[in-house]
N, C-alpha and C positions, 0 to 999 in steps of 0.2 A: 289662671290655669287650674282647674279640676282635675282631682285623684281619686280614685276609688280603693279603699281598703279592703281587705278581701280576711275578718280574723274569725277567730274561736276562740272559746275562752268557759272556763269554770266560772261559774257564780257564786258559790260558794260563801268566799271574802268579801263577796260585794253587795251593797244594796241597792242590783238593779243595774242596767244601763246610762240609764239618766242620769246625769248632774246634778246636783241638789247639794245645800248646804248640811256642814255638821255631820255626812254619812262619805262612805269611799265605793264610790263606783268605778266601771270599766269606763266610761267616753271620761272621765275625770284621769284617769292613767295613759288613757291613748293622748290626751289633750296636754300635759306637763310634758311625755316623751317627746312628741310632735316639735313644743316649743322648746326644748330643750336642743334637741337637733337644729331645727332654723333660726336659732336666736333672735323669732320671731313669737306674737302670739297666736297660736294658731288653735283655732275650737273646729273639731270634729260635728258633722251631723249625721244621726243613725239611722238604717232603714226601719225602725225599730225600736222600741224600748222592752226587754227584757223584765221580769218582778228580781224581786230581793230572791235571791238563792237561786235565780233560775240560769239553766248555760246556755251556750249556744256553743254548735257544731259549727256552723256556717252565719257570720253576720256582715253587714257590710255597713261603712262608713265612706264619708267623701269631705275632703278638707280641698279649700283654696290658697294656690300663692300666687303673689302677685311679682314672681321672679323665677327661673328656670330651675329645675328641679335639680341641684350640682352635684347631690349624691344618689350616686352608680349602685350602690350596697348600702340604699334603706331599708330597706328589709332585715337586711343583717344587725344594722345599728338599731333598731326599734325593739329587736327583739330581745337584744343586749342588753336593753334599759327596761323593760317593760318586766311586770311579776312574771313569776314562771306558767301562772292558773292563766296567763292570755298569751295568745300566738297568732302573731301577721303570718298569712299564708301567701298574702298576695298583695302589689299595690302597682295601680297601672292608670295611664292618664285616659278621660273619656272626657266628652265635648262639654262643653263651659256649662250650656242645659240641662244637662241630665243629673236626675235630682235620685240620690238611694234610696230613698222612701219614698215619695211620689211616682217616680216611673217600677216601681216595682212591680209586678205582675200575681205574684202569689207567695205566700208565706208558707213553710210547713212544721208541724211541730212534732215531737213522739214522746210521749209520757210513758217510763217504765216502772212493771210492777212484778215483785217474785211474792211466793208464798211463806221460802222462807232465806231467815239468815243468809248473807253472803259478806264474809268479813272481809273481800278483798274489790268490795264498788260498796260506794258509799252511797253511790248515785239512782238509784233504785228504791221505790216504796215497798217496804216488807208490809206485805195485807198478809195473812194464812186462813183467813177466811175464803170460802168456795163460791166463786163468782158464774153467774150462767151465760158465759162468752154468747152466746143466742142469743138471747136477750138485748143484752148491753149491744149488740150489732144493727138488732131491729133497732133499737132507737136511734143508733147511728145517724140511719139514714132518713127520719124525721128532720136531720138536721143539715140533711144538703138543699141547697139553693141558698136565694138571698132574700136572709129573714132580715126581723129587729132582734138582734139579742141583748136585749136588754137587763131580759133575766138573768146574766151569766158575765154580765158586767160589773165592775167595782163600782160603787154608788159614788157619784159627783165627779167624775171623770170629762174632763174639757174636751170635750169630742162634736165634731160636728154633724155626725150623723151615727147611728147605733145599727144600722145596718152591714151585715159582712153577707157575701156571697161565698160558702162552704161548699168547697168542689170534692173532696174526701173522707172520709171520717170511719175509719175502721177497727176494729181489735184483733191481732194475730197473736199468736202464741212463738214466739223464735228461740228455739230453744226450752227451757224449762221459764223462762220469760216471759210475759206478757207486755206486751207493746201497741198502744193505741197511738195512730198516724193520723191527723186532721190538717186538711189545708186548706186554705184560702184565700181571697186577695186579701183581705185585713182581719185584723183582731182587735178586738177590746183590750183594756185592762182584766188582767185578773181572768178573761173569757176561758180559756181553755182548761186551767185548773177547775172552776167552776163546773164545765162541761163533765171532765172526768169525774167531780166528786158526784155528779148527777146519775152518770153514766154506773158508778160502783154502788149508789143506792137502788137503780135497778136490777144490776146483778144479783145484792143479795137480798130482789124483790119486795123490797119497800117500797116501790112504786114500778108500776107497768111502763113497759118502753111506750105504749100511745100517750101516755100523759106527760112526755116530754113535749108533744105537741101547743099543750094546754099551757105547760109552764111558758113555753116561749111566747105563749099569745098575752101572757100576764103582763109581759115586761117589767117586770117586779121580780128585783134579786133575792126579796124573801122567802117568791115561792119555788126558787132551786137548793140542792143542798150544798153544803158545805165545801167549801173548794178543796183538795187535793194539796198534797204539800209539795211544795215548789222545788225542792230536793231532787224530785226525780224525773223532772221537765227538760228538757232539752227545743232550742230552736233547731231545727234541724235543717232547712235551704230555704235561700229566697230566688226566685226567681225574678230574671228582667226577657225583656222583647230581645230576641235575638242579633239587629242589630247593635245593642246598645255596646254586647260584649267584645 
């Protein structure tokens, strides 16, 4: 029987979604709670893998047992065990098939930036340089459809194809805030940082929004800039097909 986990969670403490030895992630926290509750071993798989420092508002996971599900108030007990920087929102059974990351539909992410100081979010890139919102939008939309983003990808990354189809990608101002929104069906490693630090060298015009175009046709992570720091990333929703919910 299939569960689908429904959490959020600060990045912060963690490096990363993924599992990996000698470092402390989130599916590494969800995955002791889990087994700790069923006094079974039980490994989570993510729609997703997250970078080191980066959050997610909205993520999903899906775990199997091969016994009925006998507590009523999981939710309650996971959250009991679990650090405070993650929070199950939600856990509900869906059919044996249906996979979080494979049948997923579209990812979305929102990277925030203020000008200045704000001692009460830590989660925010303090830039106080003057960015040309114009600009950074025109290039934006160089980057809708389904390219190769290669150039915007982390080098040596086990992926089977470097193609994502990007249905949004925009910069608004909310508040005294600046907040760029991209979505897609997938993501690279490392892509959307990359994206942003690309996107804030054209703001302050070190290179034209049309030579984003160029960059992506390089496939070459040299000729994009500098990625963006992970601090102020957020996953923001993942969407599935409407039956699946």
């Amino acid at each position: 029987m299939r569960y689908f986990i429904e959490l959020s969670y600060r990045g912060t403490n963690y490096h990363g979604w993924q599992k990996q030895p000698n470092a402390n992630t989130v599916q590494e926290e969800l995955d002791k709670a889990l087994t700790k509750i069923y006094q079974s071993n039980i490994e989570v798989v993510g729609a997703g893998r997250t970078d080191a420092g980066v959050h997610a508002h909205q993520m999903y996971a899906h775990f199997d047992l091969d016994f009925d599900n006998e507590f009523k108030d999981i939710k309650f007990r996971l959250n009991s065990i679990l650090p405070n920087d993650i929070l199950i929102i939600n856990i509900f059974r869906v059919k044996d098939n249906i996979h979080c990351r494979f049948n997923a539909i579209s990812r979305t992410y929102k990277y925030y930036i203020q000008s200045s100081k704000n001692v009460f979010n830590e989660d925010i890139y303090i830039f106080s340089k003057k960015l040309d919102i114009m600009a950074m939008n025109e290039a934006s939309n160089y980057l809708l459809g389904t390219q190769d983003f290669t150039s915007f990808s982390k080098l040596h990354s086990q992926t089977y194809t470097n193609l994502c189809d990007i249905t949004y990608a925009k910069w608004e101002y909310n508040g005294d805030i600046l907040v760029f929104t991209i979505s897609a069906n997938r993501f690279l490693r490392n892509m959307v940082r990359a994206i942003v630090g690309t996107l804030i060298d054209i703001g302050l015009a070190k290179i034209k929004p049309i030579e984003i175009k160029e960059i992506i046709s390089y496939k070459n992570r040299s000729k994009a800039s500098s990625s963006a720091p992970a601090h102020a990333l957020f996953l923001n929703k993942i969407e599935y097909p409407e039956q699946f919910k």
